[in-house]
C-alpha positions as a printed NumPy array, in Angstrom:
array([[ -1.815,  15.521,   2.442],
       [ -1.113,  13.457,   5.597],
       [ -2.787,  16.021,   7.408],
       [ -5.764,  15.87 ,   5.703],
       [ -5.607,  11.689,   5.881],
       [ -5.513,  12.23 ,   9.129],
       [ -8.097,  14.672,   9.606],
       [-10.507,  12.49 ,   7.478],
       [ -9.739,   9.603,   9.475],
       [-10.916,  11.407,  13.109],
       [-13.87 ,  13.057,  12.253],
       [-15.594,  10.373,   9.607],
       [-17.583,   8.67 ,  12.268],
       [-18.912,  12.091,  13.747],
       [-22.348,  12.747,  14.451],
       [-21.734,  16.687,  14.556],
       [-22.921,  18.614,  11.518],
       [-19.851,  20.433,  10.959],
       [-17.165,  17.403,  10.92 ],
       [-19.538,  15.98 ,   8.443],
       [-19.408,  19.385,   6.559],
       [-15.526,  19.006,   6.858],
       [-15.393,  15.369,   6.357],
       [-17.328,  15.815,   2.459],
       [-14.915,  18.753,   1.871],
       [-11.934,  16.726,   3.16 ],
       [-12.822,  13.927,   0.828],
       [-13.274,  16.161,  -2.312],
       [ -9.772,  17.758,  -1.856],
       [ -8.594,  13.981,  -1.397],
       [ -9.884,  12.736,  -4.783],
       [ -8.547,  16.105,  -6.447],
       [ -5.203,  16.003,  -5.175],
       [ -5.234,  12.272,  -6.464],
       [ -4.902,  13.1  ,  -9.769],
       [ -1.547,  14.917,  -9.073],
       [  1.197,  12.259,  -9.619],
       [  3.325,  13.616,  -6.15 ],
       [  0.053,  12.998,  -4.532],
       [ -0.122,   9.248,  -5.389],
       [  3.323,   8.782,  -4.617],
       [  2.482,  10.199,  -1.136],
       [ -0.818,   7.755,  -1.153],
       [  0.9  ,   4.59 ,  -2.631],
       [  4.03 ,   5.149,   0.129],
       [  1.124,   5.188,   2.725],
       [ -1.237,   2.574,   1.438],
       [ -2.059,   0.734,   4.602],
       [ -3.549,   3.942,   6.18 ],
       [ -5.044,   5.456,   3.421],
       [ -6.355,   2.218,   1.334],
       [ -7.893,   1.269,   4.83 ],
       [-10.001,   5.167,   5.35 ],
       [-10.831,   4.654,   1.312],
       [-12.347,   1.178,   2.066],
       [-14.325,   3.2  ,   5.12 ],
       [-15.314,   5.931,   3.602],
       [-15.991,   3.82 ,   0.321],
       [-19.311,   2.646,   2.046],
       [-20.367,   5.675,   3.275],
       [-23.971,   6.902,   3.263],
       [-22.875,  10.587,   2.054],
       [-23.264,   9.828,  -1.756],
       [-20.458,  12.616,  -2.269],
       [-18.027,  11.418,   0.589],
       [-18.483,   8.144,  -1.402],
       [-18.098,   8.996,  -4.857],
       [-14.647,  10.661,  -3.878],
       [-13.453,   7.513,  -2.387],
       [-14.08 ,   5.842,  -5.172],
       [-12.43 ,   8.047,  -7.708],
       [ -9.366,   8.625,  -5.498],
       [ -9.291,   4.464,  -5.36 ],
       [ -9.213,   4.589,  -9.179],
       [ -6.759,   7.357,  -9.257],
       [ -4.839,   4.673,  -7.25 ],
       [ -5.87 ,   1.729,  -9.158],
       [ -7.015,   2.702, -13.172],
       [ -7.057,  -1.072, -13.695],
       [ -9.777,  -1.861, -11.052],
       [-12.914,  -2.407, -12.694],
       [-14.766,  -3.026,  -9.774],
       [-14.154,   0.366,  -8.141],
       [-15.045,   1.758, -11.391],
       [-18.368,   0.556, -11.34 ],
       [-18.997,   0.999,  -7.883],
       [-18.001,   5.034,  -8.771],
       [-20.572,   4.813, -11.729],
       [-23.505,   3.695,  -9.627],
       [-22.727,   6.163,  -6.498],
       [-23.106,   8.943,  -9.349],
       [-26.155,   7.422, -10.242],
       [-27.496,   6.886,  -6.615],
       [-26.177,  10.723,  -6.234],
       [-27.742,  11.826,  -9.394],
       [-31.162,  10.019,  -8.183],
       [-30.942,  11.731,  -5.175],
       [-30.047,  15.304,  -6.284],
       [-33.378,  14.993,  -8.763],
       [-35.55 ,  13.27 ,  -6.201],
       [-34.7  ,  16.398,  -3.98 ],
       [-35.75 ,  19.287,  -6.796],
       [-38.461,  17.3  ,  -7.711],
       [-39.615,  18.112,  -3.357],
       [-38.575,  21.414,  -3.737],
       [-40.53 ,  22.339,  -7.051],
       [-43.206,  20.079,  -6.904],
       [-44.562,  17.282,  -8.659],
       [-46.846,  18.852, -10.861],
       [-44.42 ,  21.33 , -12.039],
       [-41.171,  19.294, -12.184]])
């Protein structure tokens, strides 16, 4: 787990295709291992370092990369209402996104 904190944490700000790859991975394995209650113990030990890469990667422009943030930060946090809705509309925004993209790849006419 601290590896992958830590791993997160070096390559979020890359421009290179693959960290960004490894980054969205990275952060999905994050949010599922927050739902193990070892894992949270681990996170809640370490708050300062990983509260700080969840408020980073929180505002990311990878709708994915930020929808993990935010449901590891309620993993964290059940209580916080405001992450909750911030998780709601990045699956929204994601959502949007996805359908915006099929609608490309199909076509208008036919979507």
């Amino acid at each position: 787990l601290e590896a992958l904190v830590r791993a997160i944490s070096q390559f979020k700000d890359s421009d290179d295709a693959d960290d960004k790859t490894g980054v969205v991975a990275s952060c999905n394995a994050l949010s599922r291992l927050a739902m193990e209650p070892d894992a949270i113990s681990w996170m809640k030990d370490n708050e300062e370092q990983v509260m700080g890469l969840l408020e980073s990667l929180r505002h990311s422009e990878d709708t994915t990369v930020k929808s993990c943030a935010l449901a590891t930060l309620f993993q964290l946090d059940p209580e916080n209402e405001s992450v909750m809705e911030a998780y709601n509309m990045s699956l929204e925004a994601g959502s949007a996104k996805w359908l915006r993209s099929q609608i490309f790849l199909v076509g208008e006419g036919r979507a």
